[in-house]
N, C-alpha and C positions, 0 to 999 in steps of 0.2 A: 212213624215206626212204632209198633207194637211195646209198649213195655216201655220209651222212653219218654221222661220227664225233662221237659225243658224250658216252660215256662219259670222255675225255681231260679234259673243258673243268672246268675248278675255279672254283664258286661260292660258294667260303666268305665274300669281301669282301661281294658282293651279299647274303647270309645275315645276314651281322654287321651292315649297315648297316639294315635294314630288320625287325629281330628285334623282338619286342615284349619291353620289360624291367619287371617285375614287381615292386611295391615290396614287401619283405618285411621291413621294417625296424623299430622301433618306438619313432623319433623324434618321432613326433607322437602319443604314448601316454603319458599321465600315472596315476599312480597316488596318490589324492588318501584319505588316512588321516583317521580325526577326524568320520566318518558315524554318525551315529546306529544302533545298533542299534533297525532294525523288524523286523516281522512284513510276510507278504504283502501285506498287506491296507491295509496303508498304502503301500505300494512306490511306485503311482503319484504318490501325492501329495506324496510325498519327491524324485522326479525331478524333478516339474514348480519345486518349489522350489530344489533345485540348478542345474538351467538357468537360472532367474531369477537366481540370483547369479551364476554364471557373466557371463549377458547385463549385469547394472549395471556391470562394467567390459570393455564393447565384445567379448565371445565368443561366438559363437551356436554355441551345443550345442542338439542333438536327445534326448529320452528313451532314441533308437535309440540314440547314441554312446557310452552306460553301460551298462557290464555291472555287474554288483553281483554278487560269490560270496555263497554262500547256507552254512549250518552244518545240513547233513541232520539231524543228529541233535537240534535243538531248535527246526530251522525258521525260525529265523533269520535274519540279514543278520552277517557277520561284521565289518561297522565299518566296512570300505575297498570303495574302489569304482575300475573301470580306465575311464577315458574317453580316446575317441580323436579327436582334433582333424584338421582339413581336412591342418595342414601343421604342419612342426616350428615356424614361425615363431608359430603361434599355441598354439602348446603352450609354447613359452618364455613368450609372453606371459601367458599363463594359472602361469604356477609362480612369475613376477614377480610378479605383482596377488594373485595369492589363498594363496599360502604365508603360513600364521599368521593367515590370515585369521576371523574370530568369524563362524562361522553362528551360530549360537543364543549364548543365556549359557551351556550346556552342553558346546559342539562348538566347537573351534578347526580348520579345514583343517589339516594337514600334506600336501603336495604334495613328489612326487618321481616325477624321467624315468622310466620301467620300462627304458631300459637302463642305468642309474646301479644300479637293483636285482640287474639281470642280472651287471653288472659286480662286483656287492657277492659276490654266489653264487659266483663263477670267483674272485675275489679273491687274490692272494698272501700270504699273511699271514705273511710273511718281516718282521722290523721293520726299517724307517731310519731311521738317525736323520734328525731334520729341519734343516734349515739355520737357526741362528740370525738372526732379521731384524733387522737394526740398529734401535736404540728411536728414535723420533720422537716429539717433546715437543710435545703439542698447547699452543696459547696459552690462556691463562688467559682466559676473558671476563670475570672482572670484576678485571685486575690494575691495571685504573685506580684502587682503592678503595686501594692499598697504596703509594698517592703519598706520598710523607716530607713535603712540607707541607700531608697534607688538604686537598687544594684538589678543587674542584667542578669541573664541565667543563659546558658550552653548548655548540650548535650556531645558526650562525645560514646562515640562505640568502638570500641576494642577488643579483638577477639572473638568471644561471645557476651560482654558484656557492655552495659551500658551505665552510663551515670550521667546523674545531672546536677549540674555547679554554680554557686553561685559567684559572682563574678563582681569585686569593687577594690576595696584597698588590701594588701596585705593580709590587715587584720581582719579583713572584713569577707576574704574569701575563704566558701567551703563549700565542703559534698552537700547538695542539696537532699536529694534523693536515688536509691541507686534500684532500680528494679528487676525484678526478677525473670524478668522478660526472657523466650527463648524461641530458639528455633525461627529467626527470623532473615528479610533479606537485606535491610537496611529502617531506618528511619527519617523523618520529613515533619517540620515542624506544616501548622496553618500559617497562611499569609500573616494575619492577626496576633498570633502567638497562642492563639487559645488552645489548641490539640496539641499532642506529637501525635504522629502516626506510625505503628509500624505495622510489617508488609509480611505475612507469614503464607503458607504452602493453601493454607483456604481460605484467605482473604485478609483484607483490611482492618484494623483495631485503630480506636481511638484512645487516646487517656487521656487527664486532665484534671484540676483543682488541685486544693492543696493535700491531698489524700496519695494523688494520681490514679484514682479508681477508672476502669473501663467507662468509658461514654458513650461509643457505640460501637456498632462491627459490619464489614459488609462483605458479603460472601460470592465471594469473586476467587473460583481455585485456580492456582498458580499464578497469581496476580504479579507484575514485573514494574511496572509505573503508574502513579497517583497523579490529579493534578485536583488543585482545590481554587471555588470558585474567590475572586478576590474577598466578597463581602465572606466569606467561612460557610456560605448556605447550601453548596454542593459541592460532590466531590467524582471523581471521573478515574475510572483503574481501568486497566488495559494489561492483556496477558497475550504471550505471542502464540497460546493455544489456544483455538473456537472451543466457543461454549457449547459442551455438553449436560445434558442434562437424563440423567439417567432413572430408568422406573422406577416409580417408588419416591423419587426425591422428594423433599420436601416443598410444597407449594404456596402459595402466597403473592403480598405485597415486596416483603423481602428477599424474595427468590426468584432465580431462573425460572423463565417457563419455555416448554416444549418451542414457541414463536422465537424463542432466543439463542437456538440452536445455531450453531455456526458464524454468531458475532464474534465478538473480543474485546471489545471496550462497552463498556455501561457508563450509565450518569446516575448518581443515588441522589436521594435526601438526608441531610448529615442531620437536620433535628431529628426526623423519624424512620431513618434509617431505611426508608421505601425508595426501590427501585425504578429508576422514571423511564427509560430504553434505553436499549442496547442498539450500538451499531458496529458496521463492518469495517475492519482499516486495508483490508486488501480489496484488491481492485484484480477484479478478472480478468480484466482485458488487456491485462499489461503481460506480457511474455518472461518467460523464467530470466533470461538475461538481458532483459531491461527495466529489469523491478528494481526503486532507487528503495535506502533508508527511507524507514518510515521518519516524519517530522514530528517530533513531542514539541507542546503539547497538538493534539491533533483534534481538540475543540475548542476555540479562542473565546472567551468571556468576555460579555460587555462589563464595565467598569463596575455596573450598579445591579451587578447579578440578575437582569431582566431577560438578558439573550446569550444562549451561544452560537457558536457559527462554526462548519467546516467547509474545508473547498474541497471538491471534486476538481482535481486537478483538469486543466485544460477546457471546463465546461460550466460550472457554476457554484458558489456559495450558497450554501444552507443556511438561514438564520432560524432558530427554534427559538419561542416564548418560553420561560420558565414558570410557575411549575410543569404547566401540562407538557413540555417538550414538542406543543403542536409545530408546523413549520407556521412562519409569520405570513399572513395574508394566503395562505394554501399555495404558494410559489416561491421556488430559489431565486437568486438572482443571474439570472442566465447572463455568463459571459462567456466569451470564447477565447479560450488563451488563458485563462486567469494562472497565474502560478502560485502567488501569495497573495495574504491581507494580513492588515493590525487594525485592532480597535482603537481609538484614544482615549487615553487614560483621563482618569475626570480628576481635575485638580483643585485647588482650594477655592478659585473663584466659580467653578461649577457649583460648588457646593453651598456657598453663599448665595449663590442666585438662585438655587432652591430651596434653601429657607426660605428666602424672600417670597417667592412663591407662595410656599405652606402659611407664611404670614397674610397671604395676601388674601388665600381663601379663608383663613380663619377670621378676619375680618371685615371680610367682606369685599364685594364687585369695588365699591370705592377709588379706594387707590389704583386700581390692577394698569391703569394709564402711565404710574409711577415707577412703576418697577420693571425692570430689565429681566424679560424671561428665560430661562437657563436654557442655553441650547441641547440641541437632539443629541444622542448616542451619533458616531463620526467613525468610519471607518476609511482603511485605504488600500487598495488592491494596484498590483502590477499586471499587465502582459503582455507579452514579446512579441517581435515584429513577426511578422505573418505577411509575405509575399511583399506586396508595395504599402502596406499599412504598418506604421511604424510601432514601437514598443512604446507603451503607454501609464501614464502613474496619473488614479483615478480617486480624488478624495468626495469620499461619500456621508450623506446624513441619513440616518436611520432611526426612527421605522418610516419617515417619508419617502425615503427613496432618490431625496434629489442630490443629482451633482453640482456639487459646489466647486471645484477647478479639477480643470484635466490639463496634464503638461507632457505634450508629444517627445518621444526619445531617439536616436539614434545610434545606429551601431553598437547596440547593449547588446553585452554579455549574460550578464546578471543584474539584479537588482535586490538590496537590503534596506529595510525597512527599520527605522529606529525614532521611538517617539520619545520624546523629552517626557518626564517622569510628571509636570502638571499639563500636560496637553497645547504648552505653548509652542512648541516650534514641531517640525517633522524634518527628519533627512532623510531621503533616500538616495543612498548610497549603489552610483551606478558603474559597473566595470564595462568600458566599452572598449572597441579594439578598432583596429586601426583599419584601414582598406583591402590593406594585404592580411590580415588578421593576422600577425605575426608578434604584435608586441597587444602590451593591455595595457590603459590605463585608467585613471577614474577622476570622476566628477561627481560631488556632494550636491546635490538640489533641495535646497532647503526654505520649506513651506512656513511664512508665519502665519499662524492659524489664527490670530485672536482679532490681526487687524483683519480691514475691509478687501476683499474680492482673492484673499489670501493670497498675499504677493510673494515669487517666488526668488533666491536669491541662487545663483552658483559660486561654486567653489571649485577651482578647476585645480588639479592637482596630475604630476604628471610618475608618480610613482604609485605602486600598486598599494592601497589601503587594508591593512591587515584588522585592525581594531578598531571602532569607533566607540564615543559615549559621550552622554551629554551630562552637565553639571548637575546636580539635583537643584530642584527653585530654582534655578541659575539658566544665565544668557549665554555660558561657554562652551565646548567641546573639545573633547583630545580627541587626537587620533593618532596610531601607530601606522607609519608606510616604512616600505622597504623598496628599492631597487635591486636586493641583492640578487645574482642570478640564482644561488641555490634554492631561490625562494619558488617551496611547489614541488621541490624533490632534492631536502634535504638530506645529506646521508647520517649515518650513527656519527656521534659526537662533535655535528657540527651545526654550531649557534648562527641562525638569521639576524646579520647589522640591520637596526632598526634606527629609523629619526622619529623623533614624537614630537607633536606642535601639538600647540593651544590657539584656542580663535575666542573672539566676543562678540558679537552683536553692537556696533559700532552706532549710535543712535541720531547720532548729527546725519547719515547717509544712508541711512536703512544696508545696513552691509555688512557680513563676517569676515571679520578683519584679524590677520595674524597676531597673535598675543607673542610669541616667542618658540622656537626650536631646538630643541635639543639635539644634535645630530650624533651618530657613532654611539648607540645604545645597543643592547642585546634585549630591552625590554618590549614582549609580546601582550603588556597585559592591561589594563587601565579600571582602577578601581578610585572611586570621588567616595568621600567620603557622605553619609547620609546628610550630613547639615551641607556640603558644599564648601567650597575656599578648599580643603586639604585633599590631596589626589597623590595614590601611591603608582608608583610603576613598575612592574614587577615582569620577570622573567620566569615562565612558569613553564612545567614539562621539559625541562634540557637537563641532560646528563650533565654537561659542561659549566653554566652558567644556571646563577641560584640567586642573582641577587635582586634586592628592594630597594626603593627611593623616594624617600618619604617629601615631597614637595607642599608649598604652603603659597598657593597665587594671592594672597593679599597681605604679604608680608608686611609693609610698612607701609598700607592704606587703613589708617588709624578708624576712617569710616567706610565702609564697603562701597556705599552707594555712591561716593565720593569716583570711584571709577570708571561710573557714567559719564563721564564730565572730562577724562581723558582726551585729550586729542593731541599732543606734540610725540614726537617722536621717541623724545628720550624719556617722557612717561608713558606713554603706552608699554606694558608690560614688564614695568620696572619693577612690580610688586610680586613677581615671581623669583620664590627663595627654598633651593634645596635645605629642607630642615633637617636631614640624616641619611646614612645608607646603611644596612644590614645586609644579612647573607642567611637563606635559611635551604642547604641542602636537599634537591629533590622537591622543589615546594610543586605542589599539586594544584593546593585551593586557598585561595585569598579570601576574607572576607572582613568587612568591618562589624563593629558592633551597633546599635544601634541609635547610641549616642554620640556616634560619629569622635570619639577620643581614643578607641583603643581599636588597633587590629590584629586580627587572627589569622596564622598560615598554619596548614597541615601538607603533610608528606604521607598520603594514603597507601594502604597496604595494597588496593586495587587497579592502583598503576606501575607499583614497583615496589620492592622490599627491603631497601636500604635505606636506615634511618627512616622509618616510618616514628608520625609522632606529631605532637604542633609546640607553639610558639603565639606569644601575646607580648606584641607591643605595642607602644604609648604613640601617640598622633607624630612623635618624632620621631620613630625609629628606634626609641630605648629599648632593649628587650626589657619584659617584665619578668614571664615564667617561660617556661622550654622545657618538655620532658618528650625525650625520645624514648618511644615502647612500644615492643615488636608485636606485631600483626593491629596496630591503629588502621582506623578506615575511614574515620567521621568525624569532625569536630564542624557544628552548626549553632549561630547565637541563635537564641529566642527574637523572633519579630516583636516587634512594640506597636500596638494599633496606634490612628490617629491623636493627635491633640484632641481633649476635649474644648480648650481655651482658644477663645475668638483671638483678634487678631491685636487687638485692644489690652486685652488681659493678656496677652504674650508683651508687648511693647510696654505696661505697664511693671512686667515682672524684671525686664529689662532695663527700664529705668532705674528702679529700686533694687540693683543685685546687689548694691554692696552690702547694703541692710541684710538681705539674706546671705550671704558671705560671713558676716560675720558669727552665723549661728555655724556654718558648717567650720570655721576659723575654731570655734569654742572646741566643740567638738574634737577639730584635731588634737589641739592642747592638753583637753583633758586627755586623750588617749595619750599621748606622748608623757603626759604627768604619771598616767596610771603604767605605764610602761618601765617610767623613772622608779616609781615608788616599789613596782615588781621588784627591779631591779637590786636597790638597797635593801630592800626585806630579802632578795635571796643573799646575797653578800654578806647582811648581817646573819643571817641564819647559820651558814657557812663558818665562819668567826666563832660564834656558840659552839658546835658541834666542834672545832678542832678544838678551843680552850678548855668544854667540858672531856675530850677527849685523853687533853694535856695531861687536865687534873687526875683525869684518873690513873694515867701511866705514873703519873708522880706517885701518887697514894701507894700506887702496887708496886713500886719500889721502894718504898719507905718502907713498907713492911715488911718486905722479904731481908732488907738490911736489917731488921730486929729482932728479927728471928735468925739469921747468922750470925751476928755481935752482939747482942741484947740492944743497951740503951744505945739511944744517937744522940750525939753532941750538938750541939745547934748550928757548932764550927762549919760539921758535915753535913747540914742543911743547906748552905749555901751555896749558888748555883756564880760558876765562874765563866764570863762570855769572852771568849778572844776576838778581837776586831781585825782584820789585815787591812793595811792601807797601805795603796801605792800612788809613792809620790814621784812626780817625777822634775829631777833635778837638771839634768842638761839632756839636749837635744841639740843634735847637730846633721848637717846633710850636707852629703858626700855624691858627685859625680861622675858615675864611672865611665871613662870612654873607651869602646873595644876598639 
């Protein structure tokens, strides 16, 4: 155009503002180490499985997003593989959640940024020293156990509030700590005593040490029931609303993901607080009106935290390995019928025989001829007769899988499952009915597990079994039966006659053999005390009847073991001695403490609201303390983990109690001295203040008299005391007859 100039005009701003800028960077590139060496020919079927894990914690990768180098010269896959994510933000996310993560049993992920690697290549490798960080002394979680006067601790909740107390003599009990805690649905110590747990509207908290500072959290919204694994290493919540998980949420190792929509129960990790899976506790296929209660807990723990297990009613148990929660061997155990299982609990000789073990590798092949291998994980499953094959109780070893005895049943009802607390004995407790199916009764079949071919004993009993339990370490068992008819549809304020028996392990005849019956009881309840020998019976839940009975089966058996050796008639069970009865209103929940001398009842505000509150008494039935106060819900001792002291050092501490008796004797003393000496210092103190007080009303009357008469005579200084005495002179008695 004529006349204009345009070569002058500078369009660099216009340029720069409207430039297209190019991502060239490689923040959203992970390089994820720990892939399987394949061949081509599996290539696809290796991607589509990395993006599936990928996707289980909220990352949608494409097969395109993966490069995989290849090793030309064997055709190979070199291990590692580069994937590129939408944005840096989801590349973090992804090296959060799946760093050390278990694909396979074979393959762990190692994840790292590709500019973390770039930067590694360019690297200085000049050295500095590094800065010294000052040490910070984490709290002991279990420095409660190293209290100078071994005292226990309880938690109780009332109200909104909670407190926790320490628990020994008199003088020795107080408010431990009382927290600030709110908004919650209840609390639940660990097996161990190491956590309390409480249960709020988004999830689970821990607390703990001597601070009680938070430990961890696991975010499970509207969570309703906990169960925690025996060793403390997991922990299992369950809410009777499916997981959702909504956009936007937050993603991770800790959280729901998208895949965990519509479960209800999760498994966590309580050291790292990582989410291991979630499963479903409803079953589709069960129709609106024949869907039973769900069964807590509804994942059973092997004793040594290695397995859990659930049953798919009528079809199979699940056993999963812990951590990875894979299933065991990539198959359940297909049974048909199955209704229940229990694991066996690992007792004190399990666990010596695996030391022995651990001794044995540390020492070497050697010995390994000497020592007694600790047996497998044991579990034991029931299921019901099904056409002409009858109902069946099937004890199993795991992870091998073999059956070790199967005992055919008949005409069962039901079947209960009850393991003795070290894995020596099993009952299962079976109601069977009769031809006409018109009356029920029951028979105990009980397994000794420790001898050979695990021989089975019956117990036939011709009344219906309401309670059973077995002695803790011990060879006994109570049980409460009833024939009453009300029994199964009792009405308002009428109590079920109950008889309660004891049994032993009879050892001259491999036999359980009746110890003694108490007949014409109201008591539904059977609590042994944790050391064993003391057993309460109690009447819990009746409007009508409240009361306890504090029993002591080895009353005047000076030596315990002495009762092996029983055999006449008029000793057999001679050693059982009601040591007390109490009566404690509305009692709800029984429990002992952990040193088996003191027991606790509460009257919860969540079964009823009369005299809600608890109650602490002594192994005889003395009450200690009682405070009734409205709206109580909870009173729970603190668990005490195992002995550390072998079995040697326990028997040696036993031998020498007196020697230590006398330090705890000193002790009482002095407290009683220092009680005494309080005592006369307040009394004397008392004395002082009225004589200093005497003296001064004299003074200010002495003066006011000399200022109204002047001087005072000394006459009228003296103070005159009158005495009354009655004596009596005659006494005489008189009979009056009307």
């Amino acid at each position: 155009m004529p006349g204009t100039i345009t070569d002058d005009i500078d369009y660099t701003d216009i340029e720069e503002k409207y430039r297209v800028h190019y991502d060239d960077g490689f923040d959203q590139t992970l390089v994820v180490d720990g892939v399987p060496i394949i061949d081509r020919s599996k290539l696809e079927r290796l991607l589509a499985k990395i993006c599936k894990e990928f996707s289980r914690k909220g990352l949608s990768i494409k097969p395109d997003d993966i490069f995989m180098p290849w090793d030309d010269s064997s055709g190979k896959s070199k291990g590692y593989l580069f994937v590129d994510f939408r944005n840096a933000d989801d590349a973090n996310l992804a090296l959060s959640a799946l760093h050390n993560h278990p694909f396979d049993s074979k393959h762990t992920f190692k994840i790292n940024r590709f500019t973390d690697i770039e930067g590694f290549a360019n690297m200085d490798e000049t050295y500095d020293e590094p800065e010294t960080e000052e040490f910070t002394a984490k709290e002991h979680l279990r420095a409660w156990l190293a209290d100078p006067q071994g005292r226990d601790q309880y938690v109780t909740y009332r109200g909104d509030d909670v407190e926790i107390h320490w628990h020994g003599k008199p003088s020795q009990s107080e408010l431990a700590f009382k927290p600030e805690w709110k908004e919650f649905l209840y609390v639940a110590w660990s097996p161990l005593g190491t956590y309390v747990a409480t249960l709020h509207r988004q999830g689970v908290r821990l607390w703990g040490g001597p601070s009680w500072k938070p430990q961890q959290r696991f975010a499970h919204p509207l969570v309703k029931l906990i169960d925690f694994s025996p060793c403390e290493q997991y922990l299992v919540t369950w809410s009777n609303e499916p997981i959702v998980v909504p956009e936007g949420a937050l993603q991770g190792s800790q959280y729901f993901s998208p895949d965990d929509e519509g479960n209800n129960i999760a498994v966590w990790d309580i050291k790292s607080g990582d989410l291991l899976r979630t499963f479903s506790t409803n079953n589709d296929s069960d129709l609106p009106a024949t869907k039973k209660q769900m069964q807590w807990p509804a994942l059973k723990w092997s004793p040594d935290d290695k397995f859990v297990a659930r049953v798919t009613a009528g079809q199979m148990i699940s056993v999963h390995e812990l951590p990875s929660m894979y299933l065991h061997g990539k198959k359940s155990l297909k049974i048909e019928g199955v209704v229940d299982f229990e694991w066996c609990p690992q007792g004190e000789k399990d666990k010596e025989d695996a030391d022995k073990d651990a001794k044995v590798a540390l020492n070497g092949a050697a010995s390994k001829a000497t020592v007694k291998k600790a047996r497998e994980n044991m579990l034991v499953y029931w299921t019901p007769e099904v056409v002409n094959q009858p109902a069946r109780v099937t004890l199993l070893a795991f992870p091998s899988r073999t059956i070790l005895r199967q005992k055919n049943l008949f005409n069962v009802t039901e079947c209960k499952i009850y393991w003795q607390n070290q894995g020596d004995f099993l009952c299962v407790k079976v109601d069977r009915h009769t031809k006409t199916k018109k009356s029920i009764f029951c028979n105990l079949e009980i397994f000794r597990v420790r001898e050979k071919d695990y021989p089975v004993e019956v117990v036939e009993l011709k009344d219906t079994v309401t309670d059973f339990s077995w002695e803790p370490k011990g060879e006994r068992f109570a049980i409460v039966s009833s024939n009453d008819p009300n029994l199964g549809n009792p009405g308002p304020g009428i109590t079920i006659k109950t008889d309660v028996s004891f049994y032993q392990l009879e050892h001259g005849k491999n036999d359980f053999k009746l110890l003694r019956t108490l007949p014409s009881r109201t008591s539904n309840a059977i609590r042994w005390s944790p050391r064993g020998r003391h057993v309460v019976l109690a009447t819990v839940g009746s409007s009508s009847k409240s009361e306890l009975e504090f029993w002591d089966l080895d009353f005047n058996v000076e030596d315990t073991g002495r009762r092996e050796g029983l055999a006449s008639k008029e000793e057999w069970g001679s050693g059982i001695q009601l040591l007390g009865t109490a009566d404690h209103y509305g009692v709800t929940d029984v429990e002992w403490d952990p040193s088996g001398r003191y027991l606790a009842t509460s009257a919860s505000a969540w079964t009823h609201t009369l005299e809600n509150g608890f109650a602490i008494w002594d192994f005889r039935g003395q009450e200690i303390i009682k405070h009734i106060q409205d709206r109580f819900k909870q009173f729970i001792w603190r668990p005490r983990p195992p002995t550390l002291l072998t079995k040697d050092q326990q028997k040696l501490i036993r031998k020498n109690l007196r020697e230590y008796s006398r330090t705890f004797d000193e002790d009482d003393a002095a407290e009683e001295s220092n009680v005494s000496a309080e005592l006369i210092a307040l009394r004397k103190r008392l004395v002082d203040e009225w004589n200093a007080w005497r003296a001064l009303c004299k003074k200010d009357s002495t003066e006011e008299r000399v200022q109204k008469h002047g001087k005072v005579h000394p006459e009228e200084e003296k103070e005159e005391i009158e005495v009354w005495v009655d004596e009596v002179i005659e006494q005489t008695e008189e009979i009056v007859i009307e």
